[in-house]
Chimera marker file (.cmm) of the C-alpha trace (Angstrom):
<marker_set name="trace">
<marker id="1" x="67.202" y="-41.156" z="114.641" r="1" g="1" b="0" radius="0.5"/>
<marker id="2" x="64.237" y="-39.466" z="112.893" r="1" g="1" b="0" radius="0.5"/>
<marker id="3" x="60.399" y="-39.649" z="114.007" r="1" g="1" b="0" radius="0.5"/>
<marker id="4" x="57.617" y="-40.131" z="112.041" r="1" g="1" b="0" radius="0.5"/>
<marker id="5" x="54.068" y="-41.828" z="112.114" r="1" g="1" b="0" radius="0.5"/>
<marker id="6" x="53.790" y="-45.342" z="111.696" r="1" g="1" b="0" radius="0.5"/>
<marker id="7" x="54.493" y="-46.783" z="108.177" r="1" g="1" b="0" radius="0.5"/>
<marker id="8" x="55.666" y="-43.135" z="106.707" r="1" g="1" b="0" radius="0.5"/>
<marker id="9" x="58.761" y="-42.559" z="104.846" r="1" g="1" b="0" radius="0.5"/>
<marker id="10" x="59.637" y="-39.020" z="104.992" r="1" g="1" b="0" radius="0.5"/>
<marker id="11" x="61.837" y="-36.453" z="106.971" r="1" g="1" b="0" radius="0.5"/>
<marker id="12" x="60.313" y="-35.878" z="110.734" r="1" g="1" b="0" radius="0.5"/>
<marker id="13" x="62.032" y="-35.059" z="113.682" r="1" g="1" b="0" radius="0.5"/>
<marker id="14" x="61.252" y="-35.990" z="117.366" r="1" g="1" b="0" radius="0.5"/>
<marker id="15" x="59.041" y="-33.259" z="119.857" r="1" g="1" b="0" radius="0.5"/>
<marker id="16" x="60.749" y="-33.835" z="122.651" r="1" g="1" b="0" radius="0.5"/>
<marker id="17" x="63.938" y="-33.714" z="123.894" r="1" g="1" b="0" radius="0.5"/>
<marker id="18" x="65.798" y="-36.017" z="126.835" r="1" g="1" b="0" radius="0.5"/>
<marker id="19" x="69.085" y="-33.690" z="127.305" r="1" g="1" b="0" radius="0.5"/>
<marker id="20" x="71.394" y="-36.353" z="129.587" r="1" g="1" b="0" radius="0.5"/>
<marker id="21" x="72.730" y="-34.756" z="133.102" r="1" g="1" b="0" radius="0.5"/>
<marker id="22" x="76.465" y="-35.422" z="132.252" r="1" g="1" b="0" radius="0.5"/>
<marker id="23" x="78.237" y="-32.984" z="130.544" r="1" g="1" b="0" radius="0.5"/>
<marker id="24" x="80.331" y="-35.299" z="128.342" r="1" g="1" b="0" radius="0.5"/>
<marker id="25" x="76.964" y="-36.587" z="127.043" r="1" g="1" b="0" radius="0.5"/>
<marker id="26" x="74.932" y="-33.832" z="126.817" r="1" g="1" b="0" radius="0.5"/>
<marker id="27" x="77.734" y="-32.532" z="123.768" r="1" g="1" b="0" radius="0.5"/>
<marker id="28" x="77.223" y="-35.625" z="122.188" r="1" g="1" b="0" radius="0.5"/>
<marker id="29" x="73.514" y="-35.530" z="122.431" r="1" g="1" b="0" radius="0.5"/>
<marker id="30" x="73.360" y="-31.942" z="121.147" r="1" g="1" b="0" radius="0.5"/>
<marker id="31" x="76.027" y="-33.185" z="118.299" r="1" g="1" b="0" radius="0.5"/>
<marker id="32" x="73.747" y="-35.421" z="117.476" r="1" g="1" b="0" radius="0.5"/>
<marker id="33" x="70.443" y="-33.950" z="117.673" r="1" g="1" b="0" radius="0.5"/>
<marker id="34" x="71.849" y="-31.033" z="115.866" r="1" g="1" b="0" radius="0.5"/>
<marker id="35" x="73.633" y="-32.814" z="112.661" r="1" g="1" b="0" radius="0.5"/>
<marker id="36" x="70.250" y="-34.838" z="112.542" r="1" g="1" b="0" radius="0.5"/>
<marker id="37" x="68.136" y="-31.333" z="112.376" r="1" g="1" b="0" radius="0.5"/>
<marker id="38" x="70.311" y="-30.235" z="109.249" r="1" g="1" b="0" radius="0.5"/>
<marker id="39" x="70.165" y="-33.506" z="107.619" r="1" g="1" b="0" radius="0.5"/>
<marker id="40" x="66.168" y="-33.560" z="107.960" r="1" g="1" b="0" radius="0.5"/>
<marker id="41" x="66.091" y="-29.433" z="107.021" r="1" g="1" b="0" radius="0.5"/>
<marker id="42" x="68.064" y="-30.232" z="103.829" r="1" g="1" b="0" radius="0.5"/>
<marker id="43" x="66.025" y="-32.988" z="102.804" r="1" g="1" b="0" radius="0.5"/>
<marker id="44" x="62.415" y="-30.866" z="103.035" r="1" g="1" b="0" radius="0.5"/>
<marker id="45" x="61.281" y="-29.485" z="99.795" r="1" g="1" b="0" radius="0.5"/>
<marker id="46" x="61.966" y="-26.099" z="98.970" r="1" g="1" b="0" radius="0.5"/>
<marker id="47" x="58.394" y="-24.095" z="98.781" r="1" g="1" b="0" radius="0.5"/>
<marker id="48" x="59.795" y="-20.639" z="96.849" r="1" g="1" b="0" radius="0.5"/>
<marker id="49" x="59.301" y="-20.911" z="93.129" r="1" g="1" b="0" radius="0.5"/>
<marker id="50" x="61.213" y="-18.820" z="90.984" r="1" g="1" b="0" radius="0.5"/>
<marker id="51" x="62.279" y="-17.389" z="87.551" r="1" g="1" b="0" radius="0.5"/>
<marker id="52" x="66.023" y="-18.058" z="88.308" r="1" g="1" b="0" radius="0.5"/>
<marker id="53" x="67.295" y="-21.970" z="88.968" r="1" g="1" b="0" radius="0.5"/>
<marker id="54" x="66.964" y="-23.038" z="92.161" r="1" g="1" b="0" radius="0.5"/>
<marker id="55" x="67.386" y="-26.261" z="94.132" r="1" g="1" b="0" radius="0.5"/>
<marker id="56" x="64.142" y="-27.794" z="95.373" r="1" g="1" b="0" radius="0.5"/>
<marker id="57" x="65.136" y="-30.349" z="97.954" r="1" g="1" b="0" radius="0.5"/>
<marker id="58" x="64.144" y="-33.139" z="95.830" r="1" g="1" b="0" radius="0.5"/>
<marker id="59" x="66.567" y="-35.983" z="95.473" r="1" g="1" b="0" radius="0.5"/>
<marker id="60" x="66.031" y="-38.757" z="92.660" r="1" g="1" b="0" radius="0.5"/>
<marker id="61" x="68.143" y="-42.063" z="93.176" r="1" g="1" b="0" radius="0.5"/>
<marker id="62" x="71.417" y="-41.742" z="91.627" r="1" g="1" b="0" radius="0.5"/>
<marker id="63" x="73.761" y="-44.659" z="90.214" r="1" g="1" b="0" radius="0.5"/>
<marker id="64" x="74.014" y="-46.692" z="93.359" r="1" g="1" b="0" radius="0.5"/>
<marker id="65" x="71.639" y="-46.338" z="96.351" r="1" g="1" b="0" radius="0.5"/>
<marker id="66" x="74.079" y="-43.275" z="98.167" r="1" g="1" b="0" radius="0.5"/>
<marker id="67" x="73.896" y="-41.153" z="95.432" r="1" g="1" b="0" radius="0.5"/>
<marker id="68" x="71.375" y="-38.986" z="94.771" r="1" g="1" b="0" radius="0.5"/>
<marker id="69" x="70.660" y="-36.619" z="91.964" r="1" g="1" b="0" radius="0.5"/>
<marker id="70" x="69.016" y="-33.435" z="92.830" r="1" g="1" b="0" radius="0.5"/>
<marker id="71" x="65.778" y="-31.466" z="91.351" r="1" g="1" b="0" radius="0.5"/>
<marker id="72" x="66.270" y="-28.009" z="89.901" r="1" g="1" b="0" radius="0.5"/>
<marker id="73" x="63.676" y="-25.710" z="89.730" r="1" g="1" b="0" radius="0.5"/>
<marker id="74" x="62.915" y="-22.728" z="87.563" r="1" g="1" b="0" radius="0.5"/>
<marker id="75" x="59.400" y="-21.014" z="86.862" r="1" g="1" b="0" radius="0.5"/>
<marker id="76" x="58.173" y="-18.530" z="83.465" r="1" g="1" b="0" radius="0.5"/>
<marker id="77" x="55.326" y="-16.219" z="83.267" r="1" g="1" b="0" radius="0.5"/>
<marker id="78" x="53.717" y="-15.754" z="80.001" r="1" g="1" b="0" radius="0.5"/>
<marker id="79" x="51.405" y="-13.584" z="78.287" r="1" g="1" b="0" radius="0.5"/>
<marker id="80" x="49.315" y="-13.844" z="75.600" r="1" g="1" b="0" radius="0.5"/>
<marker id="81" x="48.504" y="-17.069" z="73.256" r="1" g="1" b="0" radius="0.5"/>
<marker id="82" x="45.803" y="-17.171" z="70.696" r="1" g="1" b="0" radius="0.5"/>
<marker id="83" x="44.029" y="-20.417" z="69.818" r="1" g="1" b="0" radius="0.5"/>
<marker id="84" x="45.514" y="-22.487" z="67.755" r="1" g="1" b="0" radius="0.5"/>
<marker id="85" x="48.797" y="-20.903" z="68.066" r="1" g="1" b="0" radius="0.5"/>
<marker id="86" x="52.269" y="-21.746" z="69.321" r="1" g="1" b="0" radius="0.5"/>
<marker id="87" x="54.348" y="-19.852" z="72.382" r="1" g="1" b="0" radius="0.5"/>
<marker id="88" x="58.441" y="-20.473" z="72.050" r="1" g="1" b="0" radius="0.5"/>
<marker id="89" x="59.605" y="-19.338" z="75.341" r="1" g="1" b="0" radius="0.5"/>
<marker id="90" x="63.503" y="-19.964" z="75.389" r="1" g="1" b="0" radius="0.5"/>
<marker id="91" x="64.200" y="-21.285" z="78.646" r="1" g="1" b="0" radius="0.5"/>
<marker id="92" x="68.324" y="-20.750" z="78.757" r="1" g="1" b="0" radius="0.5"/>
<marker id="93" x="68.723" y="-23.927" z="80.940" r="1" g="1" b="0" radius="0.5"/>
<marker id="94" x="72.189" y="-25.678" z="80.670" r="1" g="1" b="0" radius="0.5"/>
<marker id="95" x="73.220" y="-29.130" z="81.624" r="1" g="1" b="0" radius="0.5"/>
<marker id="96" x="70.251" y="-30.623" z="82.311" r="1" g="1" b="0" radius="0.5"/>
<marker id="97" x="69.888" y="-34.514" z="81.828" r="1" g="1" b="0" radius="0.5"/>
<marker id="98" x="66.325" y="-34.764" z="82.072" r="1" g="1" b="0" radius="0.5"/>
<marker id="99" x="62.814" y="-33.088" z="82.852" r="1" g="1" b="0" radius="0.5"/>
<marker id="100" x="61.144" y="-34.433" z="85.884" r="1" g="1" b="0" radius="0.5"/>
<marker id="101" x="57.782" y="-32.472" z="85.910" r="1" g="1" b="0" radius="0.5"/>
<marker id="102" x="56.646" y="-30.072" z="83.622" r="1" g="1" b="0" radius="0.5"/>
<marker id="103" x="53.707" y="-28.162" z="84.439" r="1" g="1" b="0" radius="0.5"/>
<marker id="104" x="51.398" y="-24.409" z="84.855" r="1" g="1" b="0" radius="0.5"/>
<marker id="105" x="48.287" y="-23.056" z="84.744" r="1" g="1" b="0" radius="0.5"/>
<marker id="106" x="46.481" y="-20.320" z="82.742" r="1" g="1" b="0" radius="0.5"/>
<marker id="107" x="44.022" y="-18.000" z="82.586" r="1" g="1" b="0" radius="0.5"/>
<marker id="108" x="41.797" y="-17.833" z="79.581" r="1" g="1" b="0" radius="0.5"/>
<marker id="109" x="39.439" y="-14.844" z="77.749" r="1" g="1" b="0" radius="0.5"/>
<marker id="110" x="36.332" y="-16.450" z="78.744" r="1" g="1" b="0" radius="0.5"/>
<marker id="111" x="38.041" y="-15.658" z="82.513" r="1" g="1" b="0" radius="0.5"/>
<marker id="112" x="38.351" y="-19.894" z="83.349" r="1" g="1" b="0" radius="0.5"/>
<marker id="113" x="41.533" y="-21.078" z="84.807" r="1" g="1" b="0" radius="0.5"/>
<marker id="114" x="42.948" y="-24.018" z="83.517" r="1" g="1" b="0" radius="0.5"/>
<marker id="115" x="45.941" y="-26.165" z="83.744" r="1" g="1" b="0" radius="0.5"/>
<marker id="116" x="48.868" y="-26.983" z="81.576" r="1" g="1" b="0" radius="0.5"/>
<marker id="117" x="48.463" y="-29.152" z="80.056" r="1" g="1" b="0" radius="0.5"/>
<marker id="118" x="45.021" y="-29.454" z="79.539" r="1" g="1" b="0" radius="0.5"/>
<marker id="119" x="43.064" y="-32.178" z="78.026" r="1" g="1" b="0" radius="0.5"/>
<marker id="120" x="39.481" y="-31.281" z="77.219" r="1" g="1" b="0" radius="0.5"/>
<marker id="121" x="36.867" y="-34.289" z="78.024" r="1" g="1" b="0" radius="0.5"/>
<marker id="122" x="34.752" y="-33.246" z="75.097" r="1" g="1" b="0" radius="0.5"/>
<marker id="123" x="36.790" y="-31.219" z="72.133" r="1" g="1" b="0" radius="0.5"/>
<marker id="124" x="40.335" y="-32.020" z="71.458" r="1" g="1" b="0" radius="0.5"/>
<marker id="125" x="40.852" y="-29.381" z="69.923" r="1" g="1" b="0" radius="0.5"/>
<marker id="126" x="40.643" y="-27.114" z="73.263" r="1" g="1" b="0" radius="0.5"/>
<marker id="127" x="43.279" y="-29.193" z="74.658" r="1" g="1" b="0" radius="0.5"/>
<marker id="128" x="46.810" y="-26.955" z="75.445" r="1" g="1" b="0" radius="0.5"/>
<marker id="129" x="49.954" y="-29.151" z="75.017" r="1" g="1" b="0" radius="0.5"/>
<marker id="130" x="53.369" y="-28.423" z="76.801" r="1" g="1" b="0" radius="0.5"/>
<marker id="131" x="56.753" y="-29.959" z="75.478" r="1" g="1" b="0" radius="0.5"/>
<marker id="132" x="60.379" y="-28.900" z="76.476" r="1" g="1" b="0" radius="0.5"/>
<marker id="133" x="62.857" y="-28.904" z="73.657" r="1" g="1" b="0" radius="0.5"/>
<marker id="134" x="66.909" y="-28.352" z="73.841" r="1" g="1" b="0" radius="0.5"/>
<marker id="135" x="66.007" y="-24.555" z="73.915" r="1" g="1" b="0" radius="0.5"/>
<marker id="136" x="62.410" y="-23.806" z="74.632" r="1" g="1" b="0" radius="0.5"/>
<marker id="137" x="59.194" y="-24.298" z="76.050" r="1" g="1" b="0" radius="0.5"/>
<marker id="138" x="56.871" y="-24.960" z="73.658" r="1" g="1" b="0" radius="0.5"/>
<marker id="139" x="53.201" y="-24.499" z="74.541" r="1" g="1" b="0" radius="0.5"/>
<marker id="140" x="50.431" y="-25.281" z="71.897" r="1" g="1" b="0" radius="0.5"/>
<marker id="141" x="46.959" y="-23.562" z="72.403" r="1" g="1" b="0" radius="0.5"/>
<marker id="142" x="44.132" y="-25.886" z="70.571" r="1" g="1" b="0" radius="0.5"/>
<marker id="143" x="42.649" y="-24.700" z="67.785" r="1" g="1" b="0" radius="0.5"/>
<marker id="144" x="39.428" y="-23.513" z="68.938" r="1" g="1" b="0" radius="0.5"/>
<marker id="145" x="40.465" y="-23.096" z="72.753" r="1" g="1" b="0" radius="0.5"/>
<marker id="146" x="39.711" y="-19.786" z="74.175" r="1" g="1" b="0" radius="0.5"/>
<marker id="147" x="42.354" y="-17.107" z="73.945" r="1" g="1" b="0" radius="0.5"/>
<marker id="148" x="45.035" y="-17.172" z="77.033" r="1" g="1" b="0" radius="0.5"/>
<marker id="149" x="44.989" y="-14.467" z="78.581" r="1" g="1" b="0" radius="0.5"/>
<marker id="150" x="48.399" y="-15.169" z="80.850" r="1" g="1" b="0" radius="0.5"/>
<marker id="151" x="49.989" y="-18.495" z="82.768" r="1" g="1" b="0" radius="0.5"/>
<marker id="152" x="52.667" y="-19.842" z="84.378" r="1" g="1" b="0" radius="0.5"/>
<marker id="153" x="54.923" y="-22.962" z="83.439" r="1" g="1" b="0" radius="0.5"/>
<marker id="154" x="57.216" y="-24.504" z="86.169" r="1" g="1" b="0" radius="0.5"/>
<marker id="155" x="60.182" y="-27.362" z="84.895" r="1" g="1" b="0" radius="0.5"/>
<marker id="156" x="61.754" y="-29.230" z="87.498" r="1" g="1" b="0" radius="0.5"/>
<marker id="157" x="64.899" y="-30.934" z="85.950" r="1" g="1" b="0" radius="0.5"/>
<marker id="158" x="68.083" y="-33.052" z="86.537" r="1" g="1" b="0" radius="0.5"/>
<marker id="159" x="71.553" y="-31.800" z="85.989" r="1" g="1" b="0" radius="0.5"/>
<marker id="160" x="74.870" y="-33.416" z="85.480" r="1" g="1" b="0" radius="0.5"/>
<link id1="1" id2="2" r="1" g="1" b="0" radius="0.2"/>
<link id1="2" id2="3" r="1" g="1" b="0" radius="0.2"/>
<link id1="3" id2="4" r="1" g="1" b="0" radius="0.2"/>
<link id1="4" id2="5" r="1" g="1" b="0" radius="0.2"/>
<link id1="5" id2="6" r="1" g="1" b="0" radius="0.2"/>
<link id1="6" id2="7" r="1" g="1" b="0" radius="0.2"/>
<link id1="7" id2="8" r="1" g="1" b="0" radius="0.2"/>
<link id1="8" id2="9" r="1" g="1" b="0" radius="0.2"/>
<link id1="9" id2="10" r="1" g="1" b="0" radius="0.2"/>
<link id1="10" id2="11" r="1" g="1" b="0" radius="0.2"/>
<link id1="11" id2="12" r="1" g="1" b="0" radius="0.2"/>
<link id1="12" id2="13" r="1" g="1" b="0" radius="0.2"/>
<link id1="13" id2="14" r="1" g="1" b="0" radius="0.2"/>
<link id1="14" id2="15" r="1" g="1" b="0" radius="0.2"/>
<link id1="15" id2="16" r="1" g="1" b="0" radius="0.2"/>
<link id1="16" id2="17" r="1" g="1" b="0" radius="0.2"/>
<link id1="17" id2="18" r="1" g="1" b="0" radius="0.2"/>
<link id1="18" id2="19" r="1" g="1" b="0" radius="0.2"/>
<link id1="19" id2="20" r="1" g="1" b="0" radius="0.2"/>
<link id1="20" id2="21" r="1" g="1" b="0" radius="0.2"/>
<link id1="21" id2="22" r="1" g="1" b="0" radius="0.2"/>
<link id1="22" id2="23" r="1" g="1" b="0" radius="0.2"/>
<link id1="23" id2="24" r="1" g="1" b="0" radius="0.2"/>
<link id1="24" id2="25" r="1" g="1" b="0" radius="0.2"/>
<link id1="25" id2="26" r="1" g="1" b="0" radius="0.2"/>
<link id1="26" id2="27" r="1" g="1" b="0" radius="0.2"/>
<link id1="27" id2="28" r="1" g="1" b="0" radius="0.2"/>
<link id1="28" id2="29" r="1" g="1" b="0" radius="0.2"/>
<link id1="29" id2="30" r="1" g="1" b="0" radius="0.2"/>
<link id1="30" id2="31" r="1" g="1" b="0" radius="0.2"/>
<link id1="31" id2="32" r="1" g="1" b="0" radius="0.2"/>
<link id1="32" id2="33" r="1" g="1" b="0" radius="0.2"/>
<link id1="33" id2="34" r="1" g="1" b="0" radius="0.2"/>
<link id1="34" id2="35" r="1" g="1" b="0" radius="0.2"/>
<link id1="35" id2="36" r="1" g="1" b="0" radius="0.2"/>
<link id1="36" id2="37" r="1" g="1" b="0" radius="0.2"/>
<link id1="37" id2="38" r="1" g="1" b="0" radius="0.2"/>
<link id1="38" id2="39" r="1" g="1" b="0" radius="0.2"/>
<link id1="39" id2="40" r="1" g="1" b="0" radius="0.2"/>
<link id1="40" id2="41" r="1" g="1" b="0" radius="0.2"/>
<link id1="41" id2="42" r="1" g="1" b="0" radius="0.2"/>
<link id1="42" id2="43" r="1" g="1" b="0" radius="0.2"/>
<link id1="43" id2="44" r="1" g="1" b="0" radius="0.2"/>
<link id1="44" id2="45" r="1" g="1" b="0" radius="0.2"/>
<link id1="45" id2="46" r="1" g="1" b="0" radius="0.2"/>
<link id1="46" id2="47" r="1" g="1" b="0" radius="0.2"/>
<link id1="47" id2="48" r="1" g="1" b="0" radius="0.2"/>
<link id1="48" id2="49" r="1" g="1" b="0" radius="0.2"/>
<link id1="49" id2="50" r="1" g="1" b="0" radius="0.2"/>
<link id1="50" id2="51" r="1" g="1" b="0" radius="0.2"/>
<link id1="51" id2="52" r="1" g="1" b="0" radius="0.2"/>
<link id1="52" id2="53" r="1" g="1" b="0" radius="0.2"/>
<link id1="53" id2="54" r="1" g="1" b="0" radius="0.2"/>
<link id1="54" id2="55" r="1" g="1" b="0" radius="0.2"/>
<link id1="55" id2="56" r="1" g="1" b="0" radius="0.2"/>
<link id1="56" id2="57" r="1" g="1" b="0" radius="0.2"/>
<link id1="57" id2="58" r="1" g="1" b="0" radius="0.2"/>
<link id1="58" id2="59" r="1" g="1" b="0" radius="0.2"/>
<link id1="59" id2="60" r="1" g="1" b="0" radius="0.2"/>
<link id1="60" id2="61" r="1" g="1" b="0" radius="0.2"/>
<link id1="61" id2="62" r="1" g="1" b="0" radius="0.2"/>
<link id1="62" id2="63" r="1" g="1" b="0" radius="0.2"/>
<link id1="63" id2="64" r="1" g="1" b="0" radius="0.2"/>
<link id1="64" id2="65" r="1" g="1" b="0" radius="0.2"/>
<link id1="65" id2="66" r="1" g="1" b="0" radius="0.2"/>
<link id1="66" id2="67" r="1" g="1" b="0" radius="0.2"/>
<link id1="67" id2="68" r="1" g="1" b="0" radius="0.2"/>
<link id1="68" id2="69" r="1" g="1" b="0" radius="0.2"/>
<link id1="69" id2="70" r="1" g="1" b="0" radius="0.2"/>
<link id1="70" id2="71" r="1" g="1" b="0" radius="0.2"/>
<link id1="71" id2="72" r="1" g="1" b="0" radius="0.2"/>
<link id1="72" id2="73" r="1" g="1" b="0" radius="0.2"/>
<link id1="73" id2="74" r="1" g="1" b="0" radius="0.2"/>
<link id1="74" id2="75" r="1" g="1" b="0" radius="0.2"/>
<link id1="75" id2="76" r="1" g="1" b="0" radius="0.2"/>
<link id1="76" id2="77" r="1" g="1" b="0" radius="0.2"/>
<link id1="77" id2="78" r="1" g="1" b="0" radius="0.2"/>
<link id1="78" id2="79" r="1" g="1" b="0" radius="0.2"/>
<link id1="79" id2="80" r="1" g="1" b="0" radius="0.2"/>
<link id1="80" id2="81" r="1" g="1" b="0" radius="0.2"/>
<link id1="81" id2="82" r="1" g="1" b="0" radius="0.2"/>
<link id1="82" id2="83" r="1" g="1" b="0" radius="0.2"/>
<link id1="83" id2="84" r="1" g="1" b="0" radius="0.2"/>
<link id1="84" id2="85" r="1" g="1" b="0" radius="0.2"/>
<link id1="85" id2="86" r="1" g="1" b="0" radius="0.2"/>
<link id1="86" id2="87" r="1" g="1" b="0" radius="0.2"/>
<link id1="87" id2="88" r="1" g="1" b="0" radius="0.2"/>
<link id1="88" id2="89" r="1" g="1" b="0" radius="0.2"/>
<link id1="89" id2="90" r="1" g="1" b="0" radius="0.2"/>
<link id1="90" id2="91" r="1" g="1" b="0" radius="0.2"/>
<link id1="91" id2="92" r="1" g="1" b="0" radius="0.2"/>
<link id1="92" id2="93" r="1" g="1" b="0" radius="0.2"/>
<link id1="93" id2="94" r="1" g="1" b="0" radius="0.2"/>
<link id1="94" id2="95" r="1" g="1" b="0" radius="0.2"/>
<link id1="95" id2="96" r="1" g="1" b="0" radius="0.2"/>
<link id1="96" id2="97" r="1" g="1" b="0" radius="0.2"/>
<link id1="97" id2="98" r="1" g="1" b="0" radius="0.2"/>
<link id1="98" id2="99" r="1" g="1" b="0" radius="0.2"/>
<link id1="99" id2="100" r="1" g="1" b="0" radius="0.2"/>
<link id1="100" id2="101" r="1" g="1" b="0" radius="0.2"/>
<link id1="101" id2="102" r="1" g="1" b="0" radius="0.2"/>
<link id1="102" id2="103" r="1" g="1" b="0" radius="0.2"/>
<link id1="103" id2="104" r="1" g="1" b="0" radius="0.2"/>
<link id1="104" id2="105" r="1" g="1" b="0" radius="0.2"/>
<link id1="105" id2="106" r="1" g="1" b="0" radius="0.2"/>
<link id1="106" id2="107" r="1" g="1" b="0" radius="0.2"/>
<link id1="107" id2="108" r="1" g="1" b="0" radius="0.2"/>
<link id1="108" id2="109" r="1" g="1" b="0" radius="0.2"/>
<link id1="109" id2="110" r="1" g="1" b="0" radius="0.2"/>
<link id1="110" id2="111" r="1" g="1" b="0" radius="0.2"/>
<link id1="111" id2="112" r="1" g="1" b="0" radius="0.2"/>
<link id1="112" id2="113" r="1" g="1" b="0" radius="0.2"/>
<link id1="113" id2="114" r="1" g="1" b="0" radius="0.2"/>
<link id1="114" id2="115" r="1" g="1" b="0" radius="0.2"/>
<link id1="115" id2="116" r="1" g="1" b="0" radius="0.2"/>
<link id1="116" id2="117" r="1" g="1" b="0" radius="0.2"/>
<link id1="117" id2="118" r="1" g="1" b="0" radius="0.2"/>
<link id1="118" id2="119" r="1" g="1" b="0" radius="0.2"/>
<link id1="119" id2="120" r="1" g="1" b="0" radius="0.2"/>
<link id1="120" id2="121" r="1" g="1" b="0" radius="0.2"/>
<link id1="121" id2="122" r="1" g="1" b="0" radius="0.2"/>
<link id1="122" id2="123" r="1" g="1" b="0" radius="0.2"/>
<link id1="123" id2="124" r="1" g="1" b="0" radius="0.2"/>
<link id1="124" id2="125" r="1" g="1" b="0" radius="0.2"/>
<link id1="125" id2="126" r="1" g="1" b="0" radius="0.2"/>
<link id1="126" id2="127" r="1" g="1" b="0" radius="0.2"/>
<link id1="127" id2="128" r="1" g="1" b="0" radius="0.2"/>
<link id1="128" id2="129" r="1" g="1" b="0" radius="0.2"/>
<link id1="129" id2="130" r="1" g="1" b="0" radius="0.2"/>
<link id1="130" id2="131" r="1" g="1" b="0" radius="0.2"/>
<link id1="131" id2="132" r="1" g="1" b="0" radius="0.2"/>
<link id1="132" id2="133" r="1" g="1" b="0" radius="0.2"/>
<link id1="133" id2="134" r="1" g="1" b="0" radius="0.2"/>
<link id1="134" id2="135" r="1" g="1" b="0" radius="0.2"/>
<link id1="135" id2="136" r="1" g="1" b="0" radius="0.2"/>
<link id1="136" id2="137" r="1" g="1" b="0" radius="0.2"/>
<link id1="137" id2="138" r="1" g="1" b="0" radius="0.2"/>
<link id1="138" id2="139" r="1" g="1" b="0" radius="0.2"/>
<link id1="139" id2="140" r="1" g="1" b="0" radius="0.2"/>
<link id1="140" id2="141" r="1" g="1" b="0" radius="0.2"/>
<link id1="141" id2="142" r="1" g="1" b="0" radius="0.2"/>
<link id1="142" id2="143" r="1" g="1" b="0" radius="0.2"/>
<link id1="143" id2="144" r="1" g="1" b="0" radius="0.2"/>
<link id1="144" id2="145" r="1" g="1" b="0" radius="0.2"/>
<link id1="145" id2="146" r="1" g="1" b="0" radius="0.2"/>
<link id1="146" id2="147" r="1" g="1" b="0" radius="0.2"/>
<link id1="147" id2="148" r="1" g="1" b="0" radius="0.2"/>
<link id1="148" id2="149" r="1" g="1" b="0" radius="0.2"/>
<link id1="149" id2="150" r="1" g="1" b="0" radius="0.2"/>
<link id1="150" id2="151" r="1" g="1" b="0" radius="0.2"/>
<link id1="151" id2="152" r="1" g="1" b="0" radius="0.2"/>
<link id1="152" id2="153" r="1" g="1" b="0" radius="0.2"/>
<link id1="153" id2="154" r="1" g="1" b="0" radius="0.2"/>
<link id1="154" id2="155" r="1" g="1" b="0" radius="0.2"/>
<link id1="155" id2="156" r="1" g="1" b="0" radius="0.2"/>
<link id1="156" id2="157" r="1" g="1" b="0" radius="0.2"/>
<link id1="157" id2="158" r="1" g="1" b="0" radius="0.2"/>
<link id1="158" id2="159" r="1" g="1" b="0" radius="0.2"/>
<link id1="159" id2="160" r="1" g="1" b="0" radius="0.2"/>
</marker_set>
């Protein structure tokens, strides 16, 4: 039995504990309490990002509504990218199925930080594009953005 506020749906655990007097039941309460605690722990979302693949804790629905198909995490730093030029960064992932969220953020020459992507109100052509092909990350600087400087890009994927 989880706890949780009113209306929520999400992984909480009870503050207090009621450990019975009997010793027959106070196994099967710890049992209990304990194989909840793991469930609930391996259902949070994993908060270390990394350049190497790592499981995030996220679980997309899978082909029927007990299977699940877990996130994947992997994070790339990047240096420079001129405007109105093109960064290939190979990104040496195998087996994925699909991207689930694709995103960074970068600092630029005229020292602003911005995210990626990054769609200009104004001036399209400041806008930085991100796309993921079969072998790279492809990021486009606009043509008359400002120079990055360095950024980061984090994919969060499927796998089969």
């Amino acid at each position: 039995m989880t706890f949780g506020p009113n209306n929520s749906i999400g992984t909480y655990l009870p503050e207090t504990v009621n450990i019975p007097d009997d010793d027959k039941q106070q196994i099967t309460y710890l049992k209990t309490r304990l194989e909840e605690i793991l469930r609930e722990v391996n259902r949070k979302q994993v908060g270390s990002y990394e350049t190497i693949e790592q499981l995030t804790g996220q679980q997309f629905p899978g082909a029927t509504p007990q299977e699940k198909k877990y996130t994947y995490r992997k994070v790339f730093n990047f240096g420079a990218i001129a405007a109105g030029a093109t960064l290939n960064i190979a990104h040496t992932i195998t087996g994925f199925t699909e991207f689930t969220h694709i995103y960074g953020a970068c600092t630029t020459a005229v020292v602003d930080y911005r995210p990626i992507p990054y769609a200009s109100a104004t001036v399209v052509t400041q806008q930085i594009e991100v796309n993921i092909t079969a072998t790279n990350i492809v990021i486009i600087n606009g043509a008359t953005a400002p120079n990055i400087t360095s950024g980061w890009i984090v994919v969060e994927y499927l796998k089969n």
